[in-house]
C-alpha positions as a Markdown table, in Angstrom:
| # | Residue | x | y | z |
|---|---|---|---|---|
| 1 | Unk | 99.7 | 98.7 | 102.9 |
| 2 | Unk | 96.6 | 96.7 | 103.8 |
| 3 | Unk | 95.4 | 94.0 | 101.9 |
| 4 | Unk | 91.8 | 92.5 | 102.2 |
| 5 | Unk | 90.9 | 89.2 | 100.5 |
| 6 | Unk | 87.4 | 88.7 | 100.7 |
| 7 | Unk | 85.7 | 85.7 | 99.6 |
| 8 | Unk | 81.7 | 85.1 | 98.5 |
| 9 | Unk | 80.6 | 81.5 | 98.3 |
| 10 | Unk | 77.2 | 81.5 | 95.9 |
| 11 | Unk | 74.6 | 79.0 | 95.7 |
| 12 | Unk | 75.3 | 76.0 | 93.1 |
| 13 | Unk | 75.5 | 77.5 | 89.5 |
| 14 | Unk | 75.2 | 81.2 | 90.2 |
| 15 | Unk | 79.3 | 82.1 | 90.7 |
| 16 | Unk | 79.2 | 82.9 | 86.6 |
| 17 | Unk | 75.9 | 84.4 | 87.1 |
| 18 | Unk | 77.0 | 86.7 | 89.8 |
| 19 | Unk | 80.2 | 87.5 | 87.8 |
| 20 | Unk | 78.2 | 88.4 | 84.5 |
| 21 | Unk | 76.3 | 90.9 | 86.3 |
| 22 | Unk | 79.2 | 92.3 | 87.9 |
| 23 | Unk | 81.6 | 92.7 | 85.6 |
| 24 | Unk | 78.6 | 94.3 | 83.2 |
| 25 | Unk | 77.0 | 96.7 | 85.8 |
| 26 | Unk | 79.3 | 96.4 | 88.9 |
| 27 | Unk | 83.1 | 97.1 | 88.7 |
| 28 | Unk | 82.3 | 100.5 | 87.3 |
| 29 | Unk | 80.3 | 101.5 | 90.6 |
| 30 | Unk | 83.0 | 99.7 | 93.1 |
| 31 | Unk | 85.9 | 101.1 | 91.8 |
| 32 | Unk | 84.8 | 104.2 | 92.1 |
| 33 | Unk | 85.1 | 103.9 | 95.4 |
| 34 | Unk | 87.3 | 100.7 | 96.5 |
| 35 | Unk | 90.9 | 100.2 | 95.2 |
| 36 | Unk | 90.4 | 96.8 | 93.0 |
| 37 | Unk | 93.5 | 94.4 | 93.1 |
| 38 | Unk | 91.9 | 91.2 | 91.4 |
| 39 | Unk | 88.9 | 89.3 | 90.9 |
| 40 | Unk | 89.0 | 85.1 | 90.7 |
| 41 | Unk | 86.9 | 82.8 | 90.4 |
| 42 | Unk | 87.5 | 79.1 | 91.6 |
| 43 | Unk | 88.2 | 75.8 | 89.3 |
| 44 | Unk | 89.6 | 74.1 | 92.5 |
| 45 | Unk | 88.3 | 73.8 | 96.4 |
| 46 | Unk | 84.7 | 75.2 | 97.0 |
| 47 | Unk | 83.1 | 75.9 | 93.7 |
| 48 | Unk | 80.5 | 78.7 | 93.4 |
| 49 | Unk | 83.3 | 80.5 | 95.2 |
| 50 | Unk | 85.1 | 84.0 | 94.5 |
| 51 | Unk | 88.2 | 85.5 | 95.7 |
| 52 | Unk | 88.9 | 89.2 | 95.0 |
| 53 | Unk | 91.8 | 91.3 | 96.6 |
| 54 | Unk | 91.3 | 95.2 | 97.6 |
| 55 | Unk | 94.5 | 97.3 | 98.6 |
| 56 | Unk | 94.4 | 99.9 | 100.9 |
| 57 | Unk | 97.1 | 102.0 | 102.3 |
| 58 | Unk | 95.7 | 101.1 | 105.8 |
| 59 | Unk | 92.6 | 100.5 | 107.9 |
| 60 | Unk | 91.8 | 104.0 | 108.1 |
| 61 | Unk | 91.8 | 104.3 | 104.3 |
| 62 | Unk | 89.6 | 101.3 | 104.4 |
| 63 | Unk | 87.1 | 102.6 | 106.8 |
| 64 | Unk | 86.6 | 106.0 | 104.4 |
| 65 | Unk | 86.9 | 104.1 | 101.0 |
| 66 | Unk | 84.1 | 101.4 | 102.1 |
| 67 | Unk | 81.8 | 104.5 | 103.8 |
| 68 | Unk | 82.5 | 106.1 | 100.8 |
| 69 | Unk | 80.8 | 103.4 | 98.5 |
| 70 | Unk | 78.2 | 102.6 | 101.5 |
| 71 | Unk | 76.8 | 106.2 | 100.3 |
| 72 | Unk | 76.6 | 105.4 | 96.5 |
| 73 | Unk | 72.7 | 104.9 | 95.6 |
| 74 | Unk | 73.5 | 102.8 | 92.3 |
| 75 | Unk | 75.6 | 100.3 | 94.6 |
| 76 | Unk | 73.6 | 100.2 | 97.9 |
| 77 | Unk | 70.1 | 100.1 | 95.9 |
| 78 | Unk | 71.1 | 98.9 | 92.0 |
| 79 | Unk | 73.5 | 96.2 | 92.2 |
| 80 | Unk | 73.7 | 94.7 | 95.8 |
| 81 | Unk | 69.7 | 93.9 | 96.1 |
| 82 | Unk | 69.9 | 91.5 | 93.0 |
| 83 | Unk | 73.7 | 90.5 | 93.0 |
| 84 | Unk | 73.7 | 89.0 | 96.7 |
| 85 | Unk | 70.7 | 87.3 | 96.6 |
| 86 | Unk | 72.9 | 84.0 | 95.7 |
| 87 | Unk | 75.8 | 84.9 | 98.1 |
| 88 | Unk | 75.7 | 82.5 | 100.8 |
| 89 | Unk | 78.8 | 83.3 | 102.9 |
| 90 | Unk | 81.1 | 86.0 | 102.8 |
| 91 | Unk | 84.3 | 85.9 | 104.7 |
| 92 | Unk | 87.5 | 88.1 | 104.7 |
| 93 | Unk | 90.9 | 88.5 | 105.9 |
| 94 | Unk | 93.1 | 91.0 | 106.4 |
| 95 | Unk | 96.9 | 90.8 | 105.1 |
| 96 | Unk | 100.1 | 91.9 | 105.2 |
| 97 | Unk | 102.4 | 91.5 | 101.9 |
| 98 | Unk | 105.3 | 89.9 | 102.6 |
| 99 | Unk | 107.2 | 89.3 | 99.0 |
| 100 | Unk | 105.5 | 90.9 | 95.9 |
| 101 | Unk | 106.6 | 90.7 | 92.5 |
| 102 | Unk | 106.6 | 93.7 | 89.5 |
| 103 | Unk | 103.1 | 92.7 | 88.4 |
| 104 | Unk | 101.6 | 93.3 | 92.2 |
| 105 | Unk | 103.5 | 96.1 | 92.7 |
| 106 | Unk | 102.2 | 97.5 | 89.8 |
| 107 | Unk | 98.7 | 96.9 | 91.0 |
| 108 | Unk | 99.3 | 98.6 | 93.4 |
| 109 | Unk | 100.9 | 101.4 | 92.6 |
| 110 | Unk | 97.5 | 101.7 | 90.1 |
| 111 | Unk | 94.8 | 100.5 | 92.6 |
| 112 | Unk | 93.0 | 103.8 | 92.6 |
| 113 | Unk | 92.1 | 102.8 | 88.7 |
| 114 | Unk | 88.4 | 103.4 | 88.0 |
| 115 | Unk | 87.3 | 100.5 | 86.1 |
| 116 | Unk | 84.8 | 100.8 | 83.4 |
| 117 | Unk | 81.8 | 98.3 | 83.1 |
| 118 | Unk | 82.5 | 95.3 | 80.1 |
| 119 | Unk | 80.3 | 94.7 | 77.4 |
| 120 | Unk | 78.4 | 91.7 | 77.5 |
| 121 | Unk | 80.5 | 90.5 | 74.6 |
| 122 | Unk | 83.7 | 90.9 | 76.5 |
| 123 | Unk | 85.7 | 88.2 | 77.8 |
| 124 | Unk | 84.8 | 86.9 | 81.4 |
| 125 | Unk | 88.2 | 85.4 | 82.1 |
| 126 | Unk | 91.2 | 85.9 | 81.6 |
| 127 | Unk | 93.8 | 83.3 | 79.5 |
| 128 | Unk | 95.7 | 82.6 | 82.9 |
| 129 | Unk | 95.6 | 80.3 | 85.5 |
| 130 | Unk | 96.4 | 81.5 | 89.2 |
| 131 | Unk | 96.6 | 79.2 | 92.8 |
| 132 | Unk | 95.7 | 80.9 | 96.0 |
| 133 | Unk | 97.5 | 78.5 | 98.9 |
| 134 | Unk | 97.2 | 78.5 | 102.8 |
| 135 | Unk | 100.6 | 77.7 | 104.4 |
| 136 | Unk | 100.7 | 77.3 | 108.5 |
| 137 | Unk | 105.0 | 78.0 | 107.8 |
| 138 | Unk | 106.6 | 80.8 | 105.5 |
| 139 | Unk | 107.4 | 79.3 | 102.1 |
| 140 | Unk | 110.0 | 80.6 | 100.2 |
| 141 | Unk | 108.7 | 82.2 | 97.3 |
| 142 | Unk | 109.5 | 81.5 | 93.6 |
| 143 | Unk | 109.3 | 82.2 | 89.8 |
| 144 | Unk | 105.7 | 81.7 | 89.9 |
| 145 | Unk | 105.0 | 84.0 | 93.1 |
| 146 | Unk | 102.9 | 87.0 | 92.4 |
| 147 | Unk | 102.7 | 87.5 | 96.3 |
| 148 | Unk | 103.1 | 86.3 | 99.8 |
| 149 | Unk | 101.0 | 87.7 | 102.2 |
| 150 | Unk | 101.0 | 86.8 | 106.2 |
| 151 | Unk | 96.9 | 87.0 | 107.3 |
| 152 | Unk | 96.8 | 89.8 | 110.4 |
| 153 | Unk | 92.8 | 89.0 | 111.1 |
| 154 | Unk | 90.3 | 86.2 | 109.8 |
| 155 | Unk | 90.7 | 82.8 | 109.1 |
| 156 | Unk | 94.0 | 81.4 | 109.6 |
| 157 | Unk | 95.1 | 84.3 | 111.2 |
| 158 | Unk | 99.1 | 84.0 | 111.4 |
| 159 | Unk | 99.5 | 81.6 | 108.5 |
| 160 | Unk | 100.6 | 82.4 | 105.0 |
| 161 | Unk | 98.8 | 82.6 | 101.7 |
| 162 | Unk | 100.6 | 82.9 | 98.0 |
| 163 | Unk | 99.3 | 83.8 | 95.2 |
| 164 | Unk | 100.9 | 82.2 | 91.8 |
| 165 | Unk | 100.3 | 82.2 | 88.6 |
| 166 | Unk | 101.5 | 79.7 | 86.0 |
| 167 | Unk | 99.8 | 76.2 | 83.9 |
| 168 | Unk | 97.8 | 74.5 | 85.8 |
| 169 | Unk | 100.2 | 71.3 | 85.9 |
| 170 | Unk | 102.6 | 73.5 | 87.7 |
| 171 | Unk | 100.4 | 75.3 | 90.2 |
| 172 | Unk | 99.1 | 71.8 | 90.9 |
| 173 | Unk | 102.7 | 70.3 | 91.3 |
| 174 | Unk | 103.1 | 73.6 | 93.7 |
| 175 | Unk | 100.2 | 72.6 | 95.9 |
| 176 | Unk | 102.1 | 70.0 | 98.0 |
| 177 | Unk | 102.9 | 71.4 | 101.3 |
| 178 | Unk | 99.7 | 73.7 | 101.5 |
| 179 | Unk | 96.9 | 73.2 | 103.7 |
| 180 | Unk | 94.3 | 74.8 | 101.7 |
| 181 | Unk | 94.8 | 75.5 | 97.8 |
| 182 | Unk | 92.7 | 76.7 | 95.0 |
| 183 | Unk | 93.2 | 77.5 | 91.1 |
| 184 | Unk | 91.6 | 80.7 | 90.4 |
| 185 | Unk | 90.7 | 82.2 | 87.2 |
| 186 | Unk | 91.0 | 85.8 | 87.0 |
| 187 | Unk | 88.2 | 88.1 | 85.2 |
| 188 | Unk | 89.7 | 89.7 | 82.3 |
| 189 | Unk | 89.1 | 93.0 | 84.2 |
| 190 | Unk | 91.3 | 91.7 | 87.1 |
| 191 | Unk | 93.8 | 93.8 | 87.6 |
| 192 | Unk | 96.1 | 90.7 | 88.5 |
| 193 | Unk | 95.8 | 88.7 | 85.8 |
């Protein structure tokens, strides 16, 4: 399996603006074509920043999913012009999952889901908390491990990254030990929430 976390930092403000839109006109057109494993946005770190996690089975699968999506109209012409106009940096990183627990295998064993839009009266978030964390060394996983991942390609290529979920007292007490670490909230369309 290939996992790609890709990250969009958005001008000050316009994270919940972006996610609105998306979660309204967007997930219904992507998932179509890309195999959605979650959707965060950041309370910690770089604010105005989103996390979301595809799964493929490998590159190849990538390279025909994303050409496949590169050819829908609504995407390419509907909802990218408007949507990106606040994305100021995108950045992604390929992964390798290294410990995953029943709720990501279950993701992924459903990744090819076809999402439908939400109603604007839908919840955003979720009512979880999550912590994505860079380690240079392996941790040792734990109770509140959803996954381990090593990064193949991207920034901090050969380190570590978990993804936990818990209160955020105990995913902050987690982040000692971590050179990088953020708590996420998941979209209530995530599939990892």
């Amino acid at each position: 399996m290939l996992f790609e976390l890709r990250t969009y930092d958005l001008k000050p403000a316009k994270a919940p603006v972006y996610l609105d839109n998306f979660r309204r006109n967007g997930v219904g057109l992507v998932t179509a074509s890309l195999p959605l494993g979650g959707y965060w946005m950041t309370e910690s770190g770089r604010l105005n920043r989103i996390q979301h996690l595809w799964i493929y089975d490998d590159f190849a699968d990538r390279e025909r999913c994303r050409a496949n999506l590169s050819r829908d109209e609504a995407w390419m012409t509907g909802f990218i012009p408007g949507a990106f106009v606040d994305v100021v940096g995108q950045q992604n990183r390929f992964l390798k999952m290294v410990h995953g627990s029943g709720s990501v295998e279950r993701v992924v064993a459903e990744r090819r889901t076809v999402h439908a839009n939400q109603t604007p009266e839908a919840a955003m978030f979720a009512d979880t908390l999550h912590a994505l964390a860079i380690h240079r060394d392996k941790p040792a996983a734990n109770e509140r491990t959803i996954a381990l991942f090593e990064v193949l390609s991207g920034a901090d290529t050969g380190h570590y990254i978990t993804l936990s979920s818990g209160l955020a007292d105990t995913l902050l007490a987690g982040a000692s030990g971590a050179g990088e670490h953020e708590i996420l909230r998941p979209l209530s369309l995530s599939p990892l929430r």
